[in-house]
Backbone as XML, in Angstrom:
<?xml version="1.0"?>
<chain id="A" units="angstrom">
  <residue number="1" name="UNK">
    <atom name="N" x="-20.880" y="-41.709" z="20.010"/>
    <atom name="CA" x="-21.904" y="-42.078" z="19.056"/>
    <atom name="C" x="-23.215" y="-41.361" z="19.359"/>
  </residue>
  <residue number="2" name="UNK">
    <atom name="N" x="-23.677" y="-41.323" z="20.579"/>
    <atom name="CA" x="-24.574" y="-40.703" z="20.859"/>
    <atom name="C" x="-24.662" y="-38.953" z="20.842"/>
  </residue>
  <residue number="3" name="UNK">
    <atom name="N" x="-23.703" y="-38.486" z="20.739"/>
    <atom name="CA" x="-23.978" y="-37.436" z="20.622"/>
    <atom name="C" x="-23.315" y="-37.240" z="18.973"/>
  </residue>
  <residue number="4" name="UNK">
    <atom name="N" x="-22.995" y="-37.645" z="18.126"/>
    <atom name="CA" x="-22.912" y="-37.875" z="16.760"/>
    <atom name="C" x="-24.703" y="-37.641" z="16.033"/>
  </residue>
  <residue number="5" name="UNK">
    <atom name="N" x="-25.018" y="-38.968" z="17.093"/>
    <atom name="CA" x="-26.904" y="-38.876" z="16.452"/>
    <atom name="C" x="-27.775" y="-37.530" z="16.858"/>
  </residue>
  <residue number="6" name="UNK">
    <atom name="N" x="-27.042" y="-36.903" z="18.278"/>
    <atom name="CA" x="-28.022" y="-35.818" z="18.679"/>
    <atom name="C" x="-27.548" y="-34.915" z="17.642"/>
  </residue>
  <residue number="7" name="UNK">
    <atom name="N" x="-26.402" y="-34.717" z="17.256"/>
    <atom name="CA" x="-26.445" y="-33.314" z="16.239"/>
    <atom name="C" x="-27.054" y="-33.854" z="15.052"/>
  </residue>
  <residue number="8" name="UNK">
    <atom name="N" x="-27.098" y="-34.572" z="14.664"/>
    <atom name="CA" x="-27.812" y="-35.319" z="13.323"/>
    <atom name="C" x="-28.995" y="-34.940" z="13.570"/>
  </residue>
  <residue number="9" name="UNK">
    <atom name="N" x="-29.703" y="-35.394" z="14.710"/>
    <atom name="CA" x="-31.007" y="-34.757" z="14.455"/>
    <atom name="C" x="-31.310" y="-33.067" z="14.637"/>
  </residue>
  <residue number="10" name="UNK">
    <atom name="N" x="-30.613" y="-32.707" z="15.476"/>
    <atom name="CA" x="-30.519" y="-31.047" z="15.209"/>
    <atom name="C" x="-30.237" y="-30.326" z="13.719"/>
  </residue>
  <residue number="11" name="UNK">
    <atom name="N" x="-29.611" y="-30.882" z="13.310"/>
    <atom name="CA" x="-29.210" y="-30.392" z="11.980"/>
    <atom name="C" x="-30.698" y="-30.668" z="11.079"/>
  </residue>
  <residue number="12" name="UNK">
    <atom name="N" x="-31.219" y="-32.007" z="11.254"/>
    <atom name="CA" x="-32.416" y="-32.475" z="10.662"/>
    <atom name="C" x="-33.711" y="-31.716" z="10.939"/>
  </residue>
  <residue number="13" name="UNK">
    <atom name="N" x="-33.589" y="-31.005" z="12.560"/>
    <atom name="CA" x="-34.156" y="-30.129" z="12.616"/>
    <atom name="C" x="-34.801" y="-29.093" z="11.922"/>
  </residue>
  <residue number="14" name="UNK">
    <atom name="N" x="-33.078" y="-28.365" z="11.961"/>
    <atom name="CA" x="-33.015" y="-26.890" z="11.439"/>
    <atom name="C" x="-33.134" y="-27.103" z="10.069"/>
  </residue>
  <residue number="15" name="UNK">
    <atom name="N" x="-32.790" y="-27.737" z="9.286"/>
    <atom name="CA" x="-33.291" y="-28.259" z="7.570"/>
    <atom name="C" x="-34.671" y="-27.855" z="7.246"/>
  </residue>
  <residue number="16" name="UNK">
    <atom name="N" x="-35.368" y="-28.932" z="8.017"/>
    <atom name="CA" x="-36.736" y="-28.666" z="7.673"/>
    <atom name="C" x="-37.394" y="-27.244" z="8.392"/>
  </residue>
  <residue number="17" name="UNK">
    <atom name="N" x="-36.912" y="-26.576" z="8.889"/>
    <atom name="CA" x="-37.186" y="-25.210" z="9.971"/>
    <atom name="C" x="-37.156" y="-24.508" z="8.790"/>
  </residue>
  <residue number="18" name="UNK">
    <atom name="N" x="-36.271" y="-24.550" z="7.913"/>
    <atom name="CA" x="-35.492" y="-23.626" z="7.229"/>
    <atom name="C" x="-36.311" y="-23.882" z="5.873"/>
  </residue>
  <residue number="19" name="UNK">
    <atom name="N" x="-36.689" y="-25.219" z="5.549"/>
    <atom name="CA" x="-37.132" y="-25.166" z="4.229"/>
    <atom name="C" x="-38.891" y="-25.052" z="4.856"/>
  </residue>
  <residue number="20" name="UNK">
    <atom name="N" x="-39.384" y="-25.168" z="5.524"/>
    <atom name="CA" x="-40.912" y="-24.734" z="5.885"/>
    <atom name="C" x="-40.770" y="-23.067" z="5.845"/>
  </residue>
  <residue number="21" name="UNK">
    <atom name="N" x="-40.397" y="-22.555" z="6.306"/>
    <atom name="CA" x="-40.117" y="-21.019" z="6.172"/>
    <atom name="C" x="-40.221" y="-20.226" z="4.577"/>
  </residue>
  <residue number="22" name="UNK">
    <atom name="N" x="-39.307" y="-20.994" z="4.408"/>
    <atom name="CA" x="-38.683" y="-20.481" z="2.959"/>
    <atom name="C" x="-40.093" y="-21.013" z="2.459"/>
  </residue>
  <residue number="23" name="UNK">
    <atom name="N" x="-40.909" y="-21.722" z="2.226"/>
    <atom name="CA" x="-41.526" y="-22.376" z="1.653"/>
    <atom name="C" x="-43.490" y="-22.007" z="1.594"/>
  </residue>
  <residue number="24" name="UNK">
    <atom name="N" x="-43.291" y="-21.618" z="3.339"/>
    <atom name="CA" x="-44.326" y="-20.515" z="3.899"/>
    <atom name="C" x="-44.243" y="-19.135" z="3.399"/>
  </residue>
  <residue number="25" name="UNK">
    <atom name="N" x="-42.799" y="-18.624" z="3.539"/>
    <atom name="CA" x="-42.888" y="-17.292" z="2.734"/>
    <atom name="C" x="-43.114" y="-17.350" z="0.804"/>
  </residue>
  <residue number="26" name="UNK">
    <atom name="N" x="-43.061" y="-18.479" z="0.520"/>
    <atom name="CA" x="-43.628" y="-18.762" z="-0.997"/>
    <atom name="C" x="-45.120" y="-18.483" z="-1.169"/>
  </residue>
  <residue number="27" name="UNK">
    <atom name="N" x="-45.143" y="-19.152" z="-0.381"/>
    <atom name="CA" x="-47.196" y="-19.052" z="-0.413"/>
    <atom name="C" x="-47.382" y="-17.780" z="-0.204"/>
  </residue>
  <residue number="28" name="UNK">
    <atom name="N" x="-46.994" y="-17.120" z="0.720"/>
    <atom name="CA" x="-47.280" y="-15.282" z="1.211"/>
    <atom name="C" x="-47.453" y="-14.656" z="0.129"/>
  </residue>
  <residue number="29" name="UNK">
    <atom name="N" x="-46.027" y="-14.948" z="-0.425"/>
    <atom name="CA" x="-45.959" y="-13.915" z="-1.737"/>
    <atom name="C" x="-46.551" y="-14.431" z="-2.829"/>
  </residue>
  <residue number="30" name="UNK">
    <atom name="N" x="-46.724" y="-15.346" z="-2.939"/>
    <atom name="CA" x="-47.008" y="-15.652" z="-4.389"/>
    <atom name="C" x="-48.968" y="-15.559" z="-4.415"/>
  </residue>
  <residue number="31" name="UNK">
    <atom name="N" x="-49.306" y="-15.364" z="-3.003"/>
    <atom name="CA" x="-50.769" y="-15.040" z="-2.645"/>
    <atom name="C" x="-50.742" y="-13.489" z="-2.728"/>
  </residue>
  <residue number="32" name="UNK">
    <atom name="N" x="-49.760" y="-12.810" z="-2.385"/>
    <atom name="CA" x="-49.834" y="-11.410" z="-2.607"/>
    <atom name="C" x="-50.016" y="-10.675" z="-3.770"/>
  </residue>
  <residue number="33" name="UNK">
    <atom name="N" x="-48.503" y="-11.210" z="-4.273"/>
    <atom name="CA" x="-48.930" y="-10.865" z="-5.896"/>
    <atom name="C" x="-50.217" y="-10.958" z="-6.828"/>
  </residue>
  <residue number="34" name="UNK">
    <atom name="N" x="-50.884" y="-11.833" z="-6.247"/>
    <atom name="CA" x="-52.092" y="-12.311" z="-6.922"/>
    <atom name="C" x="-53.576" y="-11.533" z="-6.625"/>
  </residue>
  <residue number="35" name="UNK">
    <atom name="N" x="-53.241" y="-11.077" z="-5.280"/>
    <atom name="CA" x="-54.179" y="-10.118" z="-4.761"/>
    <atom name="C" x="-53.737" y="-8.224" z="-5.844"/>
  </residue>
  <residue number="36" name="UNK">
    <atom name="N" x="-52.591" y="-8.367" z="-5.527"/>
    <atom name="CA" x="-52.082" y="-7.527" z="-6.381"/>
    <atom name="C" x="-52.623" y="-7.101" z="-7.758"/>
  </residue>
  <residue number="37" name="UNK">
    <atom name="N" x="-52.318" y="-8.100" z="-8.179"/>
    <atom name="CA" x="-52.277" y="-8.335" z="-10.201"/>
    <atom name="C" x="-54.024" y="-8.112" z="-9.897"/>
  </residue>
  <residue number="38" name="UNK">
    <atom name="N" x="-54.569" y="-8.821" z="-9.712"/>
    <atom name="CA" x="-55.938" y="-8.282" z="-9.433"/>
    <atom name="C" x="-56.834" y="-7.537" z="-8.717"/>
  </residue>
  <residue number="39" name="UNK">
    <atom name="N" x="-56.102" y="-6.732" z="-8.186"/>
    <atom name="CA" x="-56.602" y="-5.453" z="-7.241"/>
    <atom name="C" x="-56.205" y="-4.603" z="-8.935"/>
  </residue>
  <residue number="40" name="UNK">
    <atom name="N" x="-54.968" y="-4.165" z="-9.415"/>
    <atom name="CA" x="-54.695" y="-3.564" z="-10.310"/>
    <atom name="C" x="-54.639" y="-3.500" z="-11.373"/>
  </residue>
  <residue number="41" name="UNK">
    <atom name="N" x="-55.422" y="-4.555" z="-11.851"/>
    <atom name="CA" x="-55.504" y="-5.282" z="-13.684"/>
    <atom name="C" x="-56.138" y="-6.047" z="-13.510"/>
  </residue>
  <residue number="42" name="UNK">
    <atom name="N" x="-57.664" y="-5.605" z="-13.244"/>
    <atom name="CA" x="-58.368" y="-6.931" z="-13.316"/>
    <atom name="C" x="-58.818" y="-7.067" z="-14.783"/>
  </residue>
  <residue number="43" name="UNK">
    <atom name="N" x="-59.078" y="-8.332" z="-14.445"/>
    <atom name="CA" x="-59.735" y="-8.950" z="-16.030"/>
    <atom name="C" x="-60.632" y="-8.463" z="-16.662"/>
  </residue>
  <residue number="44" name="UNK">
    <atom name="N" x="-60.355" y="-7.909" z="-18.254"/>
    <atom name="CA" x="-61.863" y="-6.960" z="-19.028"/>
    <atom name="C" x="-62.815" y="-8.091" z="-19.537"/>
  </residue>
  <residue number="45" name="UNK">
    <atom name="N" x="-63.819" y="-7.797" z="-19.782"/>
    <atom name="CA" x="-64.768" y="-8.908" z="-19.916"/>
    <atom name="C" x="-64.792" y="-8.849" z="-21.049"/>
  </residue>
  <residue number="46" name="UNK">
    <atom name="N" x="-64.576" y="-10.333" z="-21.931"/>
    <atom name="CA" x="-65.203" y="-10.403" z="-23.412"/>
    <atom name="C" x="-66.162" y="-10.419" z="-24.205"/>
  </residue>
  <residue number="47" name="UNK">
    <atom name="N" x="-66.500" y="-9.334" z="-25.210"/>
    <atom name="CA" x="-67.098" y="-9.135" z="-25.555"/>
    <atom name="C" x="-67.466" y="-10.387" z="-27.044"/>
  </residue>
  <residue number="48" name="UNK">
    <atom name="N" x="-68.161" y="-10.907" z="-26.554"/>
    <atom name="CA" x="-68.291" y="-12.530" z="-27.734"/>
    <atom name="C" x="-68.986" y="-11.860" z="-28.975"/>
  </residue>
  <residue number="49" name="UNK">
    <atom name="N" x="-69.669" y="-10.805" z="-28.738"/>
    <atom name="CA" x="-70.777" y="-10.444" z="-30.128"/>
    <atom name="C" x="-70.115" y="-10.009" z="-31.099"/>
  </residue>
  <residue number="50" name="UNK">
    <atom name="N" x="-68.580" y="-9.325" z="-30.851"/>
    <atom name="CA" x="-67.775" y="-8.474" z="-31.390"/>
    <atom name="C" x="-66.646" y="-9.337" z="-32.041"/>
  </residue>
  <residue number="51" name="UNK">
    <atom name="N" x="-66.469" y="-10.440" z="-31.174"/>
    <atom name="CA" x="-65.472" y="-11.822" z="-32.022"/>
    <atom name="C" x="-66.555" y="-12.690" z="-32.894"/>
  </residue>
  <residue number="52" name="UNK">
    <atom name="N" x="-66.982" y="-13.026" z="-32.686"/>
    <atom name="CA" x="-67.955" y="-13.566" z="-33.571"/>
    <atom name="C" x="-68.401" y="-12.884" z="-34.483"/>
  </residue>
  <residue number="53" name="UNK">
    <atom name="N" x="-68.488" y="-11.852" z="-34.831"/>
    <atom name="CA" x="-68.942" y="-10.716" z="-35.885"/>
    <atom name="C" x="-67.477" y="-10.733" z="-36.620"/>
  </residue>
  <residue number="54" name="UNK">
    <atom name="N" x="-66.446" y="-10.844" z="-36.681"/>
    <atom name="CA" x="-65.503" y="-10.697" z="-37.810"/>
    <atom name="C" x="-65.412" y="-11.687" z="-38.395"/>
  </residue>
  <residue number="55" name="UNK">
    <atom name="N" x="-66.093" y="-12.914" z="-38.445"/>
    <atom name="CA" x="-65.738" y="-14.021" z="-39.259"/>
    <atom name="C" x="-67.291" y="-13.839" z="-40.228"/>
  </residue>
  <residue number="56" name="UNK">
    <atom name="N" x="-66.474" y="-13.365" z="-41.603"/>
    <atom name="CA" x="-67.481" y="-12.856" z="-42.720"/>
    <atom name="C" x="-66.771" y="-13.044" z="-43.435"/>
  </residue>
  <residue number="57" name="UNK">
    <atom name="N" x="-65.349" y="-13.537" z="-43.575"/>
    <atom name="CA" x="-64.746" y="-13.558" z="-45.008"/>
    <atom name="C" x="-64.981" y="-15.251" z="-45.364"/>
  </residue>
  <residue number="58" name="UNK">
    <atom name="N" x="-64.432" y="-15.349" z="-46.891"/>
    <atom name="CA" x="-64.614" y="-16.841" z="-46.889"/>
    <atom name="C" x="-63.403" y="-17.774" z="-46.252"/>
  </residue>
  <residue number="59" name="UNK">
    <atom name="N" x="-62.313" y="-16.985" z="-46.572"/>
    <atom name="CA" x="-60.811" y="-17.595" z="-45.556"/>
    <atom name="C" x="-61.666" y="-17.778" z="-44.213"/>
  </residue>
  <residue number="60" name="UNK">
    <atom name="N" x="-61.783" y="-17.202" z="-43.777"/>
    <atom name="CA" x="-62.269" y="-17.397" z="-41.772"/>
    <atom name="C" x="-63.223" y="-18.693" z="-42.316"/>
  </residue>
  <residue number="61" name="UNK">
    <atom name="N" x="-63.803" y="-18.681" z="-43.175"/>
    <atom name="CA" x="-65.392" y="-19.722" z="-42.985"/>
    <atom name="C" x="-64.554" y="-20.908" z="-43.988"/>
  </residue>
  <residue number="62" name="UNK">
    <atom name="N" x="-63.584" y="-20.530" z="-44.240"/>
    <atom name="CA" x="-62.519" y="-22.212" z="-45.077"/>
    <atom name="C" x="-61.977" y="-22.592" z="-44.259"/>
  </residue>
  <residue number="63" name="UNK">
    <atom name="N" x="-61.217" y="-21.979" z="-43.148"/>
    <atom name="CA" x="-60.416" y="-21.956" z="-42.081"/>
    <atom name="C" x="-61.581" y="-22.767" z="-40.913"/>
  </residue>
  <residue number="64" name="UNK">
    <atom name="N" x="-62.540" y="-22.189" z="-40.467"/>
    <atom name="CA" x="-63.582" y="-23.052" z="-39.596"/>
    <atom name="C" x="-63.825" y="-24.321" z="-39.826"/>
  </residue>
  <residue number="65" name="UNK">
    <atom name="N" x="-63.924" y="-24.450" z="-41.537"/>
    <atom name="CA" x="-64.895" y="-25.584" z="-41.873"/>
    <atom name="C" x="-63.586" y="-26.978" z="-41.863"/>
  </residue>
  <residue number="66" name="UNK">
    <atom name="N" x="-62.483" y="-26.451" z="-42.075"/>
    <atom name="CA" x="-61.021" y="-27.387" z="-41.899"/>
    <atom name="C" x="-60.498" y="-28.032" z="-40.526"/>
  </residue>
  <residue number="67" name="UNK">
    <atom name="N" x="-60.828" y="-26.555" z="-39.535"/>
    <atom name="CA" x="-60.647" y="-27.464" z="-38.240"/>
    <atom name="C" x="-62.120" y="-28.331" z="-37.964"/>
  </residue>
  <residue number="68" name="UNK">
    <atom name="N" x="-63.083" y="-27.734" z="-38.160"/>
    <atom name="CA" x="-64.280" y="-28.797" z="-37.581"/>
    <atom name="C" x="-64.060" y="-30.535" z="-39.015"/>
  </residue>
  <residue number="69" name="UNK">
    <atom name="N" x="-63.542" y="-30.551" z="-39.742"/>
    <atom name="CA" x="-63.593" y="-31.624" z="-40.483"/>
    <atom name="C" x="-62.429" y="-31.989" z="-39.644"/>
  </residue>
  <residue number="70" name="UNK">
    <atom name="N" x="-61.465" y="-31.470" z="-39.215"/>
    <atom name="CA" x="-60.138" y="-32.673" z="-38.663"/>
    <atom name="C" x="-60.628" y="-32.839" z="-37.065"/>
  </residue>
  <residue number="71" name="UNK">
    <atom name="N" x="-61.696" y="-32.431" z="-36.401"/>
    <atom name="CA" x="-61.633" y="-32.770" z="-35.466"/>
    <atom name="C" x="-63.328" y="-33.749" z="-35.312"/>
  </residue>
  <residue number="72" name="UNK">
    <atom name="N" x="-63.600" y="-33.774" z="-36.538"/>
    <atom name="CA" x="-64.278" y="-34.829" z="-36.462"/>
    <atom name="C" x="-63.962" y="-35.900" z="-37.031"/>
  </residue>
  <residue number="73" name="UNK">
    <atom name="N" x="-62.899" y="-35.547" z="-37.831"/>
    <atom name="CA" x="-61.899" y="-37.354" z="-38.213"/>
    <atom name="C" x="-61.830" y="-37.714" z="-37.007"/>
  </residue>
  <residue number="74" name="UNK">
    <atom name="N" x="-60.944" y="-36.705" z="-36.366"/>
    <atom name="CA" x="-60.240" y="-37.165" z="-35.066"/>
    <atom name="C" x="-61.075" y="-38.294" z="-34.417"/>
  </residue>
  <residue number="75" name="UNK">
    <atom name="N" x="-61.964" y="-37.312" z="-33.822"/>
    <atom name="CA" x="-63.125" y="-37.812" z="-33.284"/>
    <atom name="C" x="-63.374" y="-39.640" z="-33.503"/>
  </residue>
  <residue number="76" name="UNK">
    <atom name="N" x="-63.631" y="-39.644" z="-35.192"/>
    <atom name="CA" x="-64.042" y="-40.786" z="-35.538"/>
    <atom name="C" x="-62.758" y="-42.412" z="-35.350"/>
  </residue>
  <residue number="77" name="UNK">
    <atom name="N" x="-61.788" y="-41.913" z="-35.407"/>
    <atom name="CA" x="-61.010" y="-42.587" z="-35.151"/>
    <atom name="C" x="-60.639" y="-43.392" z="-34.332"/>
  </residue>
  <residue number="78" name="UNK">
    <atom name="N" x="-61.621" y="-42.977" z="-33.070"/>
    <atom name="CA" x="-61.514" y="-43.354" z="-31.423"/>
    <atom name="C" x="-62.677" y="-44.685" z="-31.832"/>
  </residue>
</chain>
């Protein structure tokens, strides 16, 4: 019996050995990639003057005035 429980805990050991590892090398990489993706594609900055300047038609300004009325129903409902 007693040596039934010592491999039990060896095994319980090496489990968690095995999933901290695996789990440590997650973080590595998934920190790498990220250094990566943004060492090599960093983010372009938006230009707001240039989105805001295409809404001149009356669709875009029917389209605005529809979501700001349902999200002030919304709103009112609370």
């Amino acid at each position: 019996m007693t040596e039934l429980m010592g491999r039990g805990i060896e095994l319980m050991f090496v489990g968690m050995s095995v999933v901290f590892l695996f789990l440590t090398m997650l973080v590595i990489a998934i920190n790498g990639m990220s250094l990566f993706i943004q060492r090599f594609f960093p983010d372009q900055p938006v230009n707001i003057k240039s989105t805001s300047a295409k809404i001149n038609t009356p669709e875009d300004k029917a389209i605005i005035a529809a979501i700001t009325a349902a999200l002030i129903m919304h709103r009112n409902k609370k």
